[in-house]
N, C-alpha and C positions, 0 to 999 in steps of 0.2 A: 504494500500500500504506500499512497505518496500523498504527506500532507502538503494541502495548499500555504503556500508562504503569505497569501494573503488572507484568504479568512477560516484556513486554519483547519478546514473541512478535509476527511481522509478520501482519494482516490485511488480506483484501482491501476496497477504499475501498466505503463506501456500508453494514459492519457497526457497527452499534450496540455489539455489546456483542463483547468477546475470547472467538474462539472455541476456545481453551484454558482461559481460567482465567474466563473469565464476566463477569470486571468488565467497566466500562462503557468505550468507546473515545474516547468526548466530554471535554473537557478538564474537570475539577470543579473548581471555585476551592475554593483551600484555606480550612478552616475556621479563624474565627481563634481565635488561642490563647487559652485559659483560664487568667489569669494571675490572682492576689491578693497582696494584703498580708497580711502573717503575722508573729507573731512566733514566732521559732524559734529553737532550742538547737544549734550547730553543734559537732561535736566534730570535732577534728583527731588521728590516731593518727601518730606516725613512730618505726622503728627505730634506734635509736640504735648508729652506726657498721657501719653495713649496706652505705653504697656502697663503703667502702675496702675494707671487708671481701670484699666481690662481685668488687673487682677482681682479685684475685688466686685466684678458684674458677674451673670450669669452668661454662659457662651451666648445664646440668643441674644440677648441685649446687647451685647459687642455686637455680634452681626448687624444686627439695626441699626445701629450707630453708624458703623464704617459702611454700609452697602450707597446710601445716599455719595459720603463722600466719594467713593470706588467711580461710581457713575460720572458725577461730575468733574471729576478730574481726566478723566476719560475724555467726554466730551468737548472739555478746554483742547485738551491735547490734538486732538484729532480736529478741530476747528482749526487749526493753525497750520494742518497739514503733518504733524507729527506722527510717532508710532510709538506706542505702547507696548516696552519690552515685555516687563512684569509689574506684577502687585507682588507685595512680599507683607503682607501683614497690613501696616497702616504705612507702608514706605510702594512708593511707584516710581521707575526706571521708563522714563523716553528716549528717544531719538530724534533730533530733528537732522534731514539730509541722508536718511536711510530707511529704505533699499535705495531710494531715489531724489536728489537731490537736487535742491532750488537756491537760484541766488539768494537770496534772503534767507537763508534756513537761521542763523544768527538772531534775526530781527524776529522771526516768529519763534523759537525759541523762545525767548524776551518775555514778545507780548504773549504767550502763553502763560508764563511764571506769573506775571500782575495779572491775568485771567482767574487764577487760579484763585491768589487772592481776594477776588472780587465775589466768586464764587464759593468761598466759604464764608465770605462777610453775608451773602443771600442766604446759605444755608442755615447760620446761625441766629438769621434774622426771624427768617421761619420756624425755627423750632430752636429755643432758648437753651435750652436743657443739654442742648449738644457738646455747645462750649467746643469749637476744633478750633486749634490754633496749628498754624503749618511756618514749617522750614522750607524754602526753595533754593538750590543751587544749580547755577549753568555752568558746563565747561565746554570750552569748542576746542578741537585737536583735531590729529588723523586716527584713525582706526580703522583695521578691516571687519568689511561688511559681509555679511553672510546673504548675499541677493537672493536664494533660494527660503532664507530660514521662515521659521510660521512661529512667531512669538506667541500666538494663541493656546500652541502647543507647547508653550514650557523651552523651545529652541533658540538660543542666542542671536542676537542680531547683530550687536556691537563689540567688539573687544580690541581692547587699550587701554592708556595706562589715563586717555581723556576719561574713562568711566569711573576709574578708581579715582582722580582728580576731583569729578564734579560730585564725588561720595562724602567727602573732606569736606567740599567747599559749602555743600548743604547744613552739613550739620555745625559749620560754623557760621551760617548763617542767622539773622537776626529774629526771633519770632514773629511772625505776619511780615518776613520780609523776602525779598528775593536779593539772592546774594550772585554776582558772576565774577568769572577768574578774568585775566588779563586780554585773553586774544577776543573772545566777546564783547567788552567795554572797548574794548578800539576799535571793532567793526560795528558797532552800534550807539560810540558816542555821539552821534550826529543827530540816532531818530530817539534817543531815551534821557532823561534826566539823572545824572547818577550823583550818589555822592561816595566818597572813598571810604573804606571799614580800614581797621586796623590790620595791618598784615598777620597772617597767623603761620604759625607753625605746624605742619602737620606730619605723619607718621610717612616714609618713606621717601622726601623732597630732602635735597637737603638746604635749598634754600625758603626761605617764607614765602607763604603765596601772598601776591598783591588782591585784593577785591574789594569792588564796588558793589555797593546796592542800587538796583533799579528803584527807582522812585516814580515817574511818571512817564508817559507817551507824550512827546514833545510836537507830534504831529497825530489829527483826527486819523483812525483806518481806514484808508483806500486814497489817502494825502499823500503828495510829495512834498518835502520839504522843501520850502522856500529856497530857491539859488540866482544867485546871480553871479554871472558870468565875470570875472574878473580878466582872464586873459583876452586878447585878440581874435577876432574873426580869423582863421585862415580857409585860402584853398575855395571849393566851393563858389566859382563866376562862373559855372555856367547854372547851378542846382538853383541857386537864390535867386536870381531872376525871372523862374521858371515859377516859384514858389510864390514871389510878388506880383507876378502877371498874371495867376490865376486866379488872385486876389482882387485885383483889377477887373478883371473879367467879368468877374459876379457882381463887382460892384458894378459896374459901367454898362455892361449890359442885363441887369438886374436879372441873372440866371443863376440856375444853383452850380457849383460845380463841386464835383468829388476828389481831392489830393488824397494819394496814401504818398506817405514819405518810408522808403524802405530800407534796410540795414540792419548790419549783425549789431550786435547788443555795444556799444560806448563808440560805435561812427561818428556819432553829431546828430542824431536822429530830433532830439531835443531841442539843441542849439540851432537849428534852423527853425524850428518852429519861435525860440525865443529872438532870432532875428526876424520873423514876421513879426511879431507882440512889437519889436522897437520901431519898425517901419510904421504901425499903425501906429502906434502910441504919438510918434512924431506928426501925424495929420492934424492938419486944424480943427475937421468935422471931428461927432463924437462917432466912434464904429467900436458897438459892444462887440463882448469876446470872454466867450465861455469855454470851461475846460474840464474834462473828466475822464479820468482812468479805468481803463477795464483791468479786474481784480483776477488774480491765478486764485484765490481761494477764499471761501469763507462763506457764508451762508445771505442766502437773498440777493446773489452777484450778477444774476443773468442781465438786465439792464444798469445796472450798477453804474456806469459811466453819464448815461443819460441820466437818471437817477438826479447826477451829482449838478448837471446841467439845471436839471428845471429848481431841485434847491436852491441854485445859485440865484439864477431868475426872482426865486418868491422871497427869499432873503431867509430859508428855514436854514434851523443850525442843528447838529445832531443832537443837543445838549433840549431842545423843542419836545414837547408830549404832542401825540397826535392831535392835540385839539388844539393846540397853538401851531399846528405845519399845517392841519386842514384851513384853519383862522388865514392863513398867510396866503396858501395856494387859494384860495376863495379871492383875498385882494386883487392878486397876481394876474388873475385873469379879468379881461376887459366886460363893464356889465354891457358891453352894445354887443356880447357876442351870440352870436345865434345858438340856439340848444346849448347854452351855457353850463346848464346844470351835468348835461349828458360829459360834456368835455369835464368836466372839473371829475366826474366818477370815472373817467380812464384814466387821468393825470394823478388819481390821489396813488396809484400803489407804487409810483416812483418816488413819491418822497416816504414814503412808508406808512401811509394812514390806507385803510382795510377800506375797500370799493364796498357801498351798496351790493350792489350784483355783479357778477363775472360777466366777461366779454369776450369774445372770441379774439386769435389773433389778430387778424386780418382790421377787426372794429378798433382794437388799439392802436396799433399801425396808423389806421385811417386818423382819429383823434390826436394823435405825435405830432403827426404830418402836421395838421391843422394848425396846433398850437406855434409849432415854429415856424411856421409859416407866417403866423399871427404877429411872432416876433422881429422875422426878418422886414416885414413890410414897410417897417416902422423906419427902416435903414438898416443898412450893410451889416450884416454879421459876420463872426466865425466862431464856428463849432469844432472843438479838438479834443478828441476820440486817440488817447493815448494808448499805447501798448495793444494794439489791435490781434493781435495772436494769441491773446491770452482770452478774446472775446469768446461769449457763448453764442452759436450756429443762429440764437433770433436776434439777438443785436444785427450780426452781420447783416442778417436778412432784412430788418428795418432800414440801417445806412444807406442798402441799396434800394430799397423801395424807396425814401425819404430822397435819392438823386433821380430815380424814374421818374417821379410823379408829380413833385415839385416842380411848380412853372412861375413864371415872371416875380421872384424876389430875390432879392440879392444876398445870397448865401452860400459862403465856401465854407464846406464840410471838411477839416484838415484831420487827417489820420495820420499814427505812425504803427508801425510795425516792424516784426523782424521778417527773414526772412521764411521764416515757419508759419508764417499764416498761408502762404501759399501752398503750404503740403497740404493741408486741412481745406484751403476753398481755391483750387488753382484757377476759378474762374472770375475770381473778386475783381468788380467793375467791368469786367471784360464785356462787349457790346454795347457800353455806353460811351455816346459822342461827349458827355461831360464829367469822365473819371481819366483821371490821370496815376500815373507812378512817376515818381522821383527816387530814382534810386541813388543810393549813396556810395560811393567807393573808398577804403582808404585813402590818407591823404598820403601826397608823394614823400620822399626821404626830403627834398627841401621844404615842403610843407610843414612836416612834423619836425624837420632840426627850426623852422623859424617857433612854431608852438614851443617847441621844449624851452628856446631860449628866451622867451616871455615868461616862464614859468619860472626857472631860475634867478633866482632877488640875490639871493646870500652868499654865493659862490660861483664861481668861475666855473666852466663845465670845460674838462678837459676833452684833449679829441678822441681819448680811449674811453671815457665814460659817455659822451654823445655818441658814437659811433654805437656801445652799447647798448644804449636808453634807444636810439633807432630802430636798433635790429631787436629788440626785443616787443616794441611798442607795435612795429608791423604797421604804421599808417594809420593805426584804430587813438585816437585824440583821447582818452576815457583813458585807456591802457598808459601810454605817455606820463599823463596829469598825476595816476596813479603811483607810475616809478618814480617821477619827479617829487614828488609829496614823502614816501618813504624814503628816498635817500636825503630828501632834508632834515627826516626825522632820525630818523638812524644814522645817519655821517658815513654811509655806507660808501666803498669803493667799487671803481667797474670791475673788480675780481670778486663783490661781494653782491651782486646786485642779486637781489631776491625775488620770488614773484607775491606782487602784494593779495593779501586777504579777500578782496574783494575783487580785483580781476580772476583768481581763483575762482572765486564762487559764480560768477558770471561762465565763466567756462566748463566748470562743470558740472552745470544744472544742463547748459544745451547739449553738454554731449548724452546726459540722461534721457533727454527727448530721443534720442537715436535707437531705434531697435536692437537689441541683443547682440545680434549677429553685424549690423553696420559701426556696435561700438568697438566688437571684437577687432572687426577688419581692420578699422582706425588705431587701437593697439598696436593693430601686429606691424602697421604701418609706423607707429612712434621709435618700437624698437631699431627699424633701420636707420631712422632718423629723419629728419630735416627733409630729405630728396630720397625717394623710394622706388619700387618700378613692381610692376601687377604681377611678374612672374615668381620674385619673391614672396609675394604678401599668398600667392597661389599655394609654394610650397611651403610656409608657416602654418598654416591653415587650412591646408587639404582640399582648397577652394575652385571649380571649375571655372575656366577661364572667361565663358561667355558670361555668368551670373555674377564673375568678379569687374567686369567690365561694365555693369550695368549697376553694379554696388557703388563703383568709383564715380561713376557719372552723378547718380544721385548723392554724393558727398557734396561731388564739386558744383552742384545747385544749391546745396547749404553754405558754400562758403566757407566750406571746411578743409579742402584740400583744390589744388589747379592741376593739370595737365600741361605738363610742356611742350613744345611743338616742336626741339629738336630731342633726342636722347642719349645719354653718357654709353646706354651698355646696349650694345647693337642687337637689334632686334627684340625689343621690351619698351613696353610704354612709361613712359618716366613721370611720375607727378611730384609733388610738393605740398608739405603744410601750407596754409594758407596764412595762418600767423605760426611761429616759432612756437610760442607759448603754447597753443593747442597742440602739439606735440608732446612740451612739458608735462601739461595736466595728462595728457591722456598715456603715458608711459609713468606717470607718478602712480597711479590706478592699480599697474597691474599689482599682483602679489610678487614676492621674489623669487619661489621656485618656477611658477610660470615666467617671469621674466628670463629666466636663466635660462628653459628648454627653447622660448623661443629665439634667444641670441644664439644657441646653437645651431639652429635650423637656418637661420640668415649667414650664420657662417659657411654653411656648407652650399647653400646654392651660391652665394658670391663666388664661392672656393670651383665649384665647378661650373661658374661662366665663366672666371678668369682665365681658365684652360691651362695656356702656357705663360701667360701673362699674370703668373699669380702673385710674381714678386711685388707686380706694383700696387696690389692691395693688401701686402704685408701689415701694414699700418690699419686697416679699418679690420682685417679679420684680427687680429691681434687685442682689436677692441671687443670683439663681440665673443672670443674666447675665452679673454680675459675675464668681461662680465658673468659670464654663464659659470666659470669659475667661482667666483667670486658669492654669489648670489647663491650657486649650491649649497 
C-alpha cells in the first residue's frame, strides 16, 4: 500500500495518482524556496502590562480582552499595505515592503504605528474597562524575504538582524508612543513630526541606538508635501512648450484638452507640471487650478483624486463632519443650476457624505461632467490628476469620458504618470483629437552636470566625484538631487558614494510590479553587469531564445533596460541597464548562494564565446569566478 503525501489516505501499490484527493502518489522534490533581499520597515506592537495583568483573569476574559485589540491592529496594519507576521500573545510582528515592496513602505510603516494609537485610544473609548496601553517600535534594514512564505501558517517572512532591532527598539519605546530607529526618521523626517528619545543601550549592539518618537502627520493622507523648487529649470525646450500651448489651446479656443505627462519615477514629471502653476501664476487674468493625487492604497480610493478636487472647490477640510462638507458642497454649487438637488446627490460621495440613493455609473459620470463643466465656464481651468498608474480602471474611464464629451469650455485636464499605466490601459486617450502624451526623457550628461552644479553651495565638486554623481544619476534629476543631498550630508567621497534611501525604495517597488519571471531575467541580467547580451541571460536561466526576446523587449518599454544597435560579442544581441542603479538594486536582491551559481554560469558561457580569444576576458571571468567563490 502507498500512502498519499497529501491527505494521507492508503493506496493500492502500482497507483499513480491518490485515488481520493487526485494528487500524485510519486515523491515530488520540493520546490526551492523563493527567497530575496529587501529592505523593509518592521514594526513591533506590545501591550503594556498585559501579562501580570492576565494573571490574575480567567482565560476567557483575557481572550475578550485581547481579541478586539488582535483585530484592530490587524486592520491598521493591513490598511497601510503591511503584512502581519505573527501574534504572539498580546505582542504582533509586521512587515512593511514584504513579499512586495512600495516606495513609501517607511512612511506607511509610520502612519500605521500612530494608526494604531489612534485605534486603541477608540477602543478604550468604547469600552473603559479595557485600559490597553501599547508600545510601538519601527526599524527599516535589509532582510531576506521569504516570497513564497504564508505567515497565516505560523511560516517566516522576514529574517535579520532589522527584526531583532525593531524588538529593542519597541520595548524601549515610550507608552502610547511610537518609537523608530535611525534609517526610518531620515527617510521620513520630511512627512512626520518627530522628537529625539534618549539613546538607549541594548543587548547585542555595541553601540547605542539613536530614536525618535513619531509625534504627528505633518501632511493630511493622500497630500504631498509642500515643495518648492529651489534649483534651476534645466533641459526640457522642447516638452514645456508643448505643455504651455496646450494650455493655451483650451484656453483660446475654449476646448477641453487631455495632457498625460509620462516618465519613470524622479524625471521631472512634477516639475513641469510646477513650471505650468509658474506660467499661470505669472498671468494677469485669475485661471483656477486644482490638484489631486491618485492613492496606491487605502480605503474609499477609487475617485480619491477627484474627490480631493471638488473639496478643494467647496473649501471642505478632512478635519469637517458630514454635515458641515454637505453644509459646504450645498454652497459650492450655483442655486440657478438646473436639477440642483439631483447634482448635489452625485457630488456628495466624493467628498464623503453618504448619497440619498445610489446611481448608476454612467449617471455619475454624466453629473462630474456637468459640475466641471459648470466650473470651467466661468474661465480657464486646470485639473491635475497626479500619479495616474496608481488610478482605479473608473477614474480612468471618467478622465476619458470627461475629454469625449466635454465641449466649448476651456479646460486642460493635466495628468502624470509612469510609464506602467500603459501596461494596465495601453489605449489611454488613444482616438482622441484632444489627448496628448509628453513624454519625458532623461536629461543629457551636460544637463545633469549643469543641475548637479546648482545643487552644490558648500563644496567644490571634483571631476572624479561629478563624473561619478553622473554616471550614477543616469539623466533621472530626482536620482542626482538625491546623491547631491547625501554626500552633503555625509562628506562622503566618489570612492564612497552610496545609493541613497529613497532612490532605493523608488527602484525597488517598480521592479516589484514586474512578474516573477521578468524580475528573474532582470537579475540574471545584473549579474553580468552594466552591458549584457540575450545569449547569456538564455544560459543562466534555461531560457528559450524566442520568449527571451520578447521578455527583453517588454523591459525595454518599461525603461528598464535599451538595446544597442551595434554589438561587442558577435552574433548576440547586446543590451544595457537603463540606469546603472537598476542594476544595483536588482543584483543587491538576489540571495548569495544564488548569486554565486549564477556568476558561474556567466562565467562559462563568456569562457566559451571567447573560444580562442579567452585571454582577453581574463579580467571579467576572473570577476565572476572570483565572486561565485566568494559568495559560496
Amino acid at each position: 500500500m502507498i500512502t498519499c503525501p497529501s491527505c494521507g489516505k492508503e493506496n493500492h501499490d502500482g497507483f499513480a495518482f491518490c485515488g481520493y484527493c487526485r494528487a500524485p502518489l510519486a515523491e515530488q522534490p520540493p520546490l526551492p524556496a523563493l527567497e530575496e533581499r529587501k529592505i523593509v520597515s518592521v514594526l513591533f506592537c506590545d501591550l503594556v502590562g498585559f501579562t501580570a495583568a492576565s494573571e490574575r483573569q480567567d482565560p476567557e476574559d483575557v481572550r475578550a480582552r485581547i481579541r478586539p485589540y488582535h483585530a484592530r491592529l490587524r486592520q491598521e496594519i493591513e490598511r497601510y499595505g503591511g503584512t502581519v507576521e505573527k501574534f504572539v500573545g498580546d505582542a504582533v510582528m509586521a512587515a512593511f515592503g514584504a513579499p512586495v515592496a512600495h516606495e513609501d513602505d517607511v512612511e506607511r510603516a509610520v502612519r500605521a504605528g500612530l494608526g494604531i494609537l489612534e485605534a486603541i485610544a477608540e477602543l478604550n473609548e468604547a469600552d473603559p474597562d479595557l485600559e490597553l496601553q501599547v508600545r510601538v517600535g519601527i526599524n527599516t534594514g535589509e532582510a531576506v524575504v521569504a516570497l513564497g512564505a504564508r505567515p497565516e501558517q505560523g511560516e517566516g517572512l522576514v529574517i535579520g538582524d532589522v527584526v531583532n532591532t525593531a524588538a529593542r527598539i519597541q520595548s524601549a519605546a515610550p507608552v502610547n508612543g511610537v518609537a523608530v530607529g535611525e534609517q526610518t526618521y531620515r527617510t521620513t523626517s520630511h512627512v512626520f513630526e518627530y522628537e529625539p528619545l534618549a539613546p538607549v543601550s541594548v543587548k547585542g549592539k555595541a553601540e547605542p541606538l539613536s530614536l525618535w518618537q513619531a509625534k504627528a502627520v505633518r501632511d493630511r493622507f493622500g497630500s504631498d508635501s509642500t515643495r518648492e523648487y529651489k534649483t534651476p529649470f534645466v533641459g526640457r525646450e522642447l516638452e514645456k512648450p508643448l505643455l504651455i500651448g496646450s494650455f493655451e489651446r483650451a484656453a483660446q479656443q475654449r476646448s477641453v484638452q487631455l495632457v498625460t505627462v509620462v516618465g519613470e519615477p524622479g524625471v521631472g514629471k512634477s516639475r513641469m507640471v510646477a513650471e505650468l502653476f509658474a506660467y499661470i501664476d505669472a498671468k494677469p487674468e485669475l485661471i483656477r487650478w486644482r490638484q489631486g493625487r491618485c492613492l496606491p492604497y487605502g480605503e474609499g480610493i477609487t475617485f480619491w483624486a477627484l474627490g480631493e478636487i471638488v473639496k478643494a472647490e467647496a473649501g471642505i477640510l478632512e478635519s469637517d463632519s458630514a454635515e458641515v462638507a454637505a453644509a459646504k458642497l450645498d454652497a459650492a454649487v450655483s442655486p440657478g443650476e438646473s436639477e440642483r438637488q439631483w447634482l448635489l446627490q452625485r457630488l456628495a460621495p466624493l467628498v464623503g457624505v453618504e448619497a440619498a440613493s445610489p446611481a448608476e455609473r454612467q449617471e455619475l459620470f454624466t453629473a462630474w461632467r456637468r459640475y466641471l463643466e459648470g466650473l470651467a465656464a466661468a474661465g480657464p481651468r486646470v485639473l491635475v490628476f497626479e500619479d495616474l498608474h496608481w488610478a482605479d480602471e473608473a477614474l480612468l474611464a471618467f478622465l476619458e469620458y470627461l475629454a469625449e464629451w466635454s465641449q466649448g469650455v476651456p479646460l486642460l485636464v493635466l495628468c502624470t504618470a509612469r510609464p506602467e499605466l500603459y501596461e494596465r490601459r495601453a489605449g489611454w486617450g488613444a482616438g482622441q483629437r484632444n489627448a496628448h502624451t509628453i513624454n519625458l526623457s532623461p536629461l543629457s550628461d551636460q544637463e545633469t552636470a549643469e543641475l548637479v552644479s546648482s545643487l552644490v553651495t558648500a563644496t567644490v565638486l571634483t571631476p572624479q566625484l561629478e563624473r561619478a554623481i553622473l554616471e550614477q544619476a543616469g539623466g533621472n534629476p530626482l536620482y542626482a538631487e538625491e546623491f547631491v543631498r547625501l554626500l552633503a550630508d555625509r562628506g562622503l567621497g566618489s570612492d564612497q558614494i552610496v545609493l541613497p534611501d529613497t532612490v532605493q525604495a523608488l527602484i525597488a517597488a517598480r521592479l516589484d510590479t514586474l512578474s516573477p519571471d521578468r524580475k528573474s531575467l532582470l537579475q540574471d541580467a545584473a549579474v553580468l553587469g552594466k552591458v549584457f547580451w540575450a545569449g547569456a541571460l538564455a544560459e543562466i536561466g534555461g531560457r528559450d531564445a524566442g520568449e527571451l526576446e520578447l521578455a527583453l523587449h517588454e523591459l525595454a518599454r518599461k525603461e528598464l533596460v535599451r538595446s544597442a544597435r551595434t554589438s561587442s560579442m558577435e552574433g548576440e544581441s547586446e543590451y544595457s541597464f537603463w540606469h546603472a542603479l537598476v542594476r544595483d538594486v536588482a543584483y543587491g536582491q538576489i540571495p548569495r548562494a544564488e548569486r554565486a551559481r549564477r556568476h558561474r554560469s556567466a562565467a562559462i558561457w563568456l569562457e566559451r564565446k571567447a573560444g580562442e580569444r579567452v585571454e582577453d576576458l581574463a579580467e571579467v571571468l576572473a570577476h565572476h569566478y572570483l565572486q561565485a567563490l566568494e559568495l559560496a
